[in-house]
BALOBA-1460 file (C-alpha; in Angstrom, 3 decimals):
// residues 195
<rec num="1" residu="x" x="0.000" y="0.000" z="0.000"/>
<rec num="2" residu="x" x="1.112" y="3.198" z="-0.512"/>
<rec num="3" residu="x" x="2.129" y="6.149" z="1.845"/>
<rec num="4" residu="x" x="-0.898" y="7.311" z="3.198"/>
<rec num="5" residu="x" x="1.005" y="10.737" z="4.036"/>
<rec num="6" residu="x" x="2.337" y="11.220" z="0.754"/>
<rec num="7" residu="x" x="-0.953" y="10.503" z="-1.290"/>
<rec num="8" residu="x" x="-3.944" y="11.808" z="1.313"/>
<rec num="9" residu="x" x="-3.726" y="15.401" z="0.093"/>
<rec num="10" residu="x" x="-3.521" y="14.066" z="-3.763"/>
<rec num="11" residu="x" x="-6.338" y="11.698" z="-2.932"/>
<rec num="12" residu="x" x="-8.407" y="14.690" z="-1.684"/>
<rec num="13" residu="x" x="-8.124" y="16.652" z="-4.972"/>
<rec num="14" residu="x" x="-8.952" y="13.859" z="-7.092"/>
<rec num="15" residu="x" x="-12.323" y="12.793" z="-5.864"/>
<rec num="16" residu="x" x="-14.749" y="15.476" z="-4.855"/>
<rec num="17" residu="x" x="-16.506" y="13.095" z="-2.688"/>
<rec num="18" residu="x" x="-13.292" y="13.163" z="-0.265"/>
<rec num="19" residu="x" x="-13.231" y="17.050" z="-0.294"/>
<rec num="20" residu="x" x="-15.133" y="17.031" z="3.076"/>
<rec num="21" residu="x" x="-12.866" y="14.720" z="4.869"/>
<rec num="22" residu="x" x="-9.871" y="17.251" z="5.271"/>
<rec num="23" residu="x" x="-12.393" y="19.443" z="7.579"/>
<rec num="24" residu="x" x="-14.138" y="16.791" z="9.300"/>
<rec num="25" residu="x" x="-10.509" y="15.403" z="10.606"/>
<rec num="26" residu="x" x="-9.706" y="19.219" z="11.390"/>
<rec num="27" residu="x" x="-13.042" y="19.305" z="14.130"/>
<rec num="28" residu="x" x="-12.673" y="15.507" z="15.066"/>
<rec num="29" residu="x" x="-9.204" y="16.667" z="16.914"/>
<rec num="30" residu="x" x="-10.503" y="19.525" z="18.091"/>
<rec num="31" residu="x" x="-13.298" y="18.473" z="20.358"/>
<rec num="32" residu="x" x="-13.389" y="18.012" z="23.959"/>
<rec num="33" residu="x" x="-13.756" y="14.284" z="23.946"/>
<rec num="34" residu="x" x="-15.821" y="13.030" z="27.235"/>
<rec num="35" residu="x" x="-15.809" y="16.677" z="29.239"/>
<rec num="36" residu="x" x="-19.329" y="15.777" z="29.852"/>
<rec num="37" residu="x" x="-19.414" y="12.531" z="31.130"/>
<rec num="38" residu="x" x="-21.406" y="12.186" z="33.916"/>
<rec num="39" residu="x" x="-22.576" y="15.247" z="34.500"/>
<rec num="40" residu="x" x="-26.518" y="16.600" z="33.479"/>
<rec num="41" residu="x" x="-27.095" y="17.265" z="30.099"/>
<rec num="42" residu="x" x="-27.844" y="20.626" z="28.230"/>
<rec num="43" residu="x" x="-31.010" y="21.411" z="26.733"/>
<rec num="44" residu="x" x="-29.253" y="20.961" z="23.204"/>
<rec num="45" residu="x" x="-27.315" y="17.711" z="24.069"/>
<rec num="46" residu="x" x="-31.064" y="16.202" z="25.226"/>
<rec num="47" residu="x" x="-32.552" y="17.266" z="21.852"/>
<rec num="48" residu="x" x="-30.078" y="16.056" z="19.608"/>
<rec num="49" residu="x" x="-30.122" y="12.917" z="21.697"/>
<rec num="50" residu="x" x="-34.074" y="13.257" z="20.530"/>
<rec num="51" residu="x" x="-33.327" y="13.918" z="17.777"/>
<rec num="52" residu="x" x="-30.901" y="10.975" z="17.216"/>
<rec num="53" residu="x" x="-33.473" y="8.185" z="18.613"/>
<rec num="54" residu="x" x="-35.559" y="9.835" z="15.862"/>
<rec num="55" residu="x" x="-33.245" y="9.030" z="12.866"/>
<rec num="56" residu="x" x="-32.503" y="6.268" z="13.767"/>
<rec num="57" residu="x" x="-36.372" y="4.711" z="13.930"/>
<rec num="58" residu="x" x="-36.435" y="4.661" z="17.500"/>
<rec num="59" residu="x" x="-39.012" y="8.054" z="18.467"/>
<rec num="60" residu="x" x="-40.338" y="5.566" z="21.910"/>
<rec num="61" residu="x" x="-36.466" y="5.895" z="23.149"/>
<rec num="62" residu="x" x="-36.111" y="8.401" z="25.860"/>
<rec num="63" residu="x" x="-32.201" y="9.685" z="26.441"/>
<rec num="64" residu="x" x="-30.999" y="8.876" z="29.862"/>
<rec num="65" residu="x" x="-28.546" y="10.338" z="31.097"/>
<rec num="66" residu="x" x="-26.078" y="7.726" z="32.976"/>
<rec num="67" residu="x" x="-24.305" y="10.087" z="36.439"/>
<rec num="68" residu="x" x="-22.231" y="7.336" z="37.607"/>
<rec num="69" residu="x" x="-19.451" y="5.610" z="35.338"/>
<rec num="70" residu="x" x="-20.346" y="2.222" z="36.930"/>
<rec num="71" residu="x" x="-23.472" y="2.370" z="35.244"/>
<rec num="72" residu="x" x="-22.081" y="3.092" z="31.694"/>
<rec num="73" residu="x" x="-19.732" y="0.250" z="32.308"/>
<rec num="74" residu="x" x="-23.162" y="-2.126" z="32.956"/>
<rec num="75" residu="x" x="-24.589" y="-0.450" z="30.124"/>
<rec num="76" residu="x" x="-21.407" y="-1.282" z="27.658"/>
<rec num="77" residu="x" x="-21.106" y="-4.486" z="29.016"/>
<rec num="78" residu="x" x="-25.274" y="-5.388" z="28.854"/>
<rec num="79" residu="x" x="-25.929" y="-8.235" z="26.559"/>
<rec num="80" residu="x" x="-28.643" y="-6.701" z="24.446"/>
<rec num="81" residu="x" x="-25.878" y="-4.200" z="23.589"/>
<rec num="82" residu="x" x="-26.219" y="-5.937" z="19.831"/>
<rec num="83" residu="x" x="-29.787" y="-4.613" z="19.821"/>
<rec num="84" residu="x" x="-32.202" y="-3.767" z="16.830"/>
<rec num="85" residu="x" x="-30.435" y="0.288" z="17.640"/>
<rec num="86" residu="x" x="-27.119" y="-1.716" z="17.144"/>
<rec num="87" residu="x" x="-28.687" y="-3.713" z="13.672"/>
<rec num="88" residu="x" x="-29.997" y="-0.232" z="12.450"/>
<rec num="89" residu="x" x="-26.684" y="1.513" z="12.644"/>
<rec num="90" residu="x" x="-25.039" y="-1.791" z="11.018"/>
<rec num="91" residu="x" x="-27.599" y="-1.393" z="8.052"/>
<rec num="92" residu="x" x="-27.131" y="2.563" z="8.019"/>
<rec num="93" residu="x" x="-23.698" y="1.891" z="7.699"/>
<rec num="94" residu="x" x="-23.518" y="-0.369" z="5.307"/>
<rec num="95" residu="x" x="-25.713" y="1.233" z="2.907"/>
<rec num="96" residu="x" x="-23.657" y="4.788" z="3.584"/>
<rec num="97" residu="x" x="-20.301" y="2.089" z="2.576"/>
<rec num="98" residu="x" x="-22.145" y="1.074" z="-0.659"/>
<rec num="99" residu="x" x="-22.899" y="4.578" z="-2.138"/>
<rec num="100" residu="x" x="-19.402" y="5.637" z="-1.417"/>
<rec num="101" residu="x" x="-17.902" y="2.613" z="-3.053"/>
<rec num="102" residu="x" x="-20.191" y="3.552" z="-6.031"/>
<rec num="103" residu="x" x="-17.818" y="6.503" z="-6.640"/>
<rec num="104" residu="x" x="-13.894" y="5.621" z="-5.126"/>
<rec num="105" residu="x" x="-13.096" y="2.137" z="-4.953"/>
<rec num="106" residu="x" x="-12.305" y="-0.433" z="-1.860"/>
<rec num="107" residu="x" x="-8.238" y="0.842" z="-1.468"/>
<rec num="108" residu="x" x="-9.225" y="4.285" z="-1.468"/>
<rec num="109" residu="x" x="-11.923" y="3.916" z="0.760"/>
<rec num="110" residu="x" x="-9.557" y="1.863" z="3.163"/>
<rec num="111" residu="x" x="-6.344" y="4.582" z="2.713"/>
<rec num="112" residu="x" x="-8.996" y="7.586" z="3.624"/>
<rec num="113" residu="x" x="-9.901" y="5.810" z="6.626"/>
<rec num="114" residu="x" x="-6.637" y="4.919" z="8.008"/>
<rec num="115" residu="x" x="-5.450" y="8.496" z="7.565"/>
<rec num="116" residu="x" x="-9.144" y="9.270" z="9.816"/>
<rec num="117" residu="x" x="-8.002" y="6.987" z="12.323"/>
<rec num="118" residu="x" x="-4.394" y="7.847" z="12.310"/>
<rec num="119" residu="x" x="-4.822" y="11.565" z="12.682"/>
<rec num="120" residu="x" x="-7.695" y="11.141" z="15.213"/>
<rec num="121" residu="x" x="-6.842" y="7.672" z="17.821"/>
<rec num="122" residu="x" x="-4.064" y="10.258" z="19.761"/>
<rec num="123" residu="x" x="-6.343" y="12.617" z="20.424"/>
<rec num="124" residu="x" x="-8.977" y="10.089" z="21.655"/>
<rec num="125" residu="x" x="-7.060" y="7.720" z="23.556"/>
<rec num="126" residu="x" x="-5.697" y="11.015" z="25.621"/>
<rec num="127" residu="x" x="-9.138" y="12.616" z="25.652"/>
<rec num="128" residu="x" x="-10.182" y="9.109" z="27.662"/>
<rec num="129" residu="x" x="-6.997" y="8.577" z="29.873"/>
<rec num="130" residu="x" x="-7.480" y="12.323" z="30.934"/>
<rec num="131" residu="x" x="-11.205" y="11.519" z="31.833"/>
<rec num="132" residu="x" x="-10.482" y="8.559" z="33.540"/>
<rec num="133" residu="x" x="-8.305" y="10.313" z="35.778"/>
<rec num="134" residu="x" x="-10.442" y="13.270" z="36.640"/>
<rec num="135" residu="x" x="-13.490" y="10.612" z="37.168"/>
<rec num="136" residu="x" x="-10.534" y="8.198" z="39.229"/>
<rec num="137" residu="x" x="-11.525" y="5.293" z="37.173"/>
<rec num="138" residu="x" x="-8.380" y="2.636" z="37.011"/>
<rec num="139" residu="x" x="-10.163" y="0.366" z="34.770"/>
<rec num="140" residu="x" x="-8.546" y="-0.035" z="31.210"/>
<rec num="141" residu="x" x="-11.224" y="-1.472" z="29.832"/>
<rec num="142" residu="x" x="-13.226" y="1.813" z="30.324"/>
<rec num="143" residu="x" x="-10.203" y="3.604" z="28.418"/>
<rec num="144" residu="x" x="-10.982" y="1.411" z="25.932"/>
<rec num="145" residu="x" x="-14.775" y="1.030" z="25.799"/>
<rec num="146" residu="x" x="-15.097" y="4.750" z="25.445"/>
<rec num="147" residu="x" x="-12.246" y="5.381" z="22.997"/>
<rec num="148" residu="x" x="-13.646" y="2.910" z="20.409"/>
<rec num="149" residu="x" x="-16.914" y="4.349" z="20.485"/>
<rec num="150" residu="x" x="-15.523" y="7.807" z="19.676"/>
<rec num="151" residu="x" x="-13.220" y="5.999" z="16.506"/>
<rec num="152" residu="x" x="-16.419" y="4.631" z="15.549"/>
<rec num="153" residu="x" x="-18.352" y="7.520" z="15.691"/>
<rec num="154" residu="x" x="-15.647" y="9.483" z="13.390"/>
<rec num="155" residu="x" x="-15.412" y="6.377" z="11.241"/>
<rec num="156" residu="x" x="-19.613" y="6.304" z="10.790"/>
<rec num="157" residu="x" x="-19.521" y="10.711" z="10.321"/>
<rec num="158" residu="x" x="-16.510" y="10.602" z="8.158"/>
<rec num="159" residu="x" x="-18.862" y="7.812" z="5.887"/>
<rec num="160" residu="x" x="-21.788" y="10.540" z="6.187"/>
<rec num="161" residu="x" x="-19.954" y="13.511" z="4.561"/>
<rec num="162" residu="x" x="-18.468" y="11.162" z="1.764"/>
<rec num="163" residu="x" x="-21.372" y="9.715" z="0.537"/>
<rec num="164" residu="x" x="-24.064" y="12.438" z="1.268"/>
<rec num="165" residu="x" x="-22.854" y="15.316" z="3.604"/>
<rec num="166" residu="x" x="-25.905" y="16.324" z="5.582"/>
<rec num="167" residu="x" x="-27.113" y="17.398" z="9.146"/>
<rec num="168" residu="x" x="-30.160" y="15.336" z="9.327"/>
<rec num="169" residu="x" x="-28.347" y="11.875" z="9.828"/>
<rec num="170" residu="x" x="-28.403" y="9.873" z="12.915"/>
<rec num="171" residu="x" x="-24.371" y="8.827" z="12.609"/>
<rec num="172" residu="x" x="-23.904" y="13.098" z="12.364"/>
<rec num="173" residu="x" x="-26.418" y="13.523" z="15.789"/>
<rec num="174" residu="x" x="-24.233" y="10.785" z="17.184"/>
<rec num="175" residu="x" x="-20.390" y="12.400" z="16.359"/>
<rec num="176" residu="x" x="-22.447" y="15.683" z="17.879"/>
<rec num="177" residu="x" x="-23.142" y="14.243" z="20.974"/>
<rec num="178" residu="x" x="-19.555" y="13.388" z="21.682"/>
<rec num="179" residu="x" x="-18.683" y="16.733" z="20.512"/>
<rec num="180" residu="x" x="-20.897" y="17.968" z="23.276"/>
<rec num="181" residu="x" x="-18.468" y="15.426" z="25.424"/>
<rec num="182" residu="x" x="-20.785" y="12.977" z="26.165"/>
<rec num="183" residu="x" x="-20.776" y="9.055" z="25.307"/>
<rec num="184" residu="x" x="-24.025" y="7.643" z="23.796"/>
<rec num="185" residu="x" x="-24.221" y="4.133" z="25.107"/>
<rec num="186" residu="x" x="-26.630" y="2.800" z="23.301"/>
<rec num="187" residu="x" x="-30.051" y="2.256" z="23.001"/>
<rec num="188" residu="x" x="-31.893" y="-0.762" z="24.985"/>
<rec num="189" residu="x" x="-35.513" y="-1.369" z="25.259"/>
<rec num="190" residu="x" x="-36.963" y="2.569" z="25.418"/>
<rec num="191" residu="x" x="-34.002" y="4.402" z="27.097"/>
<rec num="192" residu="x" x="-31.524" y="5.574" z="25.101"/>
<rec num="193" residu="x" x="-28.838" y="5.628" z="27.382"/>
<rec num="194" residu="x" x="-25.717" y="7.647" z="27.542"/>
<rec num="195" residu="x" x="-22.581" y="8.829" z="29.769"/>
């Protein structure tokens, strides 16, 4: 494979489908991964929660928001986290996977998405270390847990603003939530739950 240093930038120029990528990268290490956790929820964090139970087909799903890390470890680790909210967001990005494959192909999809995680994982994996500190969690797992959920939330927007960039998706209400420095669990039964 090539150097994905040496060929992002050309990449970029060549397909106009990639042109959003550049500035999506430039906000994904600039937010203040997990400030939030645990503590009460602004009015705009509960409505694009709302607002994201609502994409995604689930309107009965009520946020809840989790004060105590213990219970967004339970929530993680609950074994309906492969739910029909997990299924949707499999199918959502699938679909989002196809219809950018329709105009770059399977290597250039794969080098644009290394260079996402490359210039991102840093800045995530400090973001959650520096949480788990302030919250006085020694539990690498946590570290973990919550890091991969914010890689997979850049990996789903980053899919959104190649294949169709718009506001009205649930993968974009889910990157926003983070960006508001929360960590949306998941969604179980009718609670939407999230750290």
């Amino acid at each position: 494979m090539q150097d994905i240093d040496s060929d992002i930038d050309e990449l970029f120029e060549d397909f106009p489908s990639l042109k959003s990528v550049a500035p999506f990268i430039e906000v994904a290490q600039n937010v203040r991964w997990f400030r939030s956790v645990g503590d009460p929820p602004s009015d705009y964090s509960r409505q694009i929660s709302r607002d994201y139970a609502d994409l995604l087909g689930f309107p009965e799903a009520d946020p809840v928001f989790l004060p105590e890390w213990e219970d967004a470890a339970a929530a993680a680790e609950n074994p309906e986290l492969n739910s029909m909210a997990w299924e949707a967001e499999e199918q959502l990005r699938a679909s989002l996977t196809t219809d950018v494959l329709d105009v770059i192909d399977e290597n250039v999809l794969e080098m644009v998405m290394a260079h996402v995680a490359k210039s991102i994982s840093t800045v995530i994996e400090e973001s959650a270390r520096e949480a788990a500190e302030y919250l006085r969690i020694d539990d690498e797992e946590f570290v973990q847990a919550i890091s991969g959920a914010a890689a997979q939330a850049c990996y789903q927007a980053a899919l959104v603003s190649m294949a169709n960039p718009e506001d009205d998706h649930p993968f974009v209400k889910r990157f926003q939530l983070f960006e508001q420095g929360h960590w949306p669990i998941t969604i179980i039964g009718s609670s939407f739950l999230i750290f």
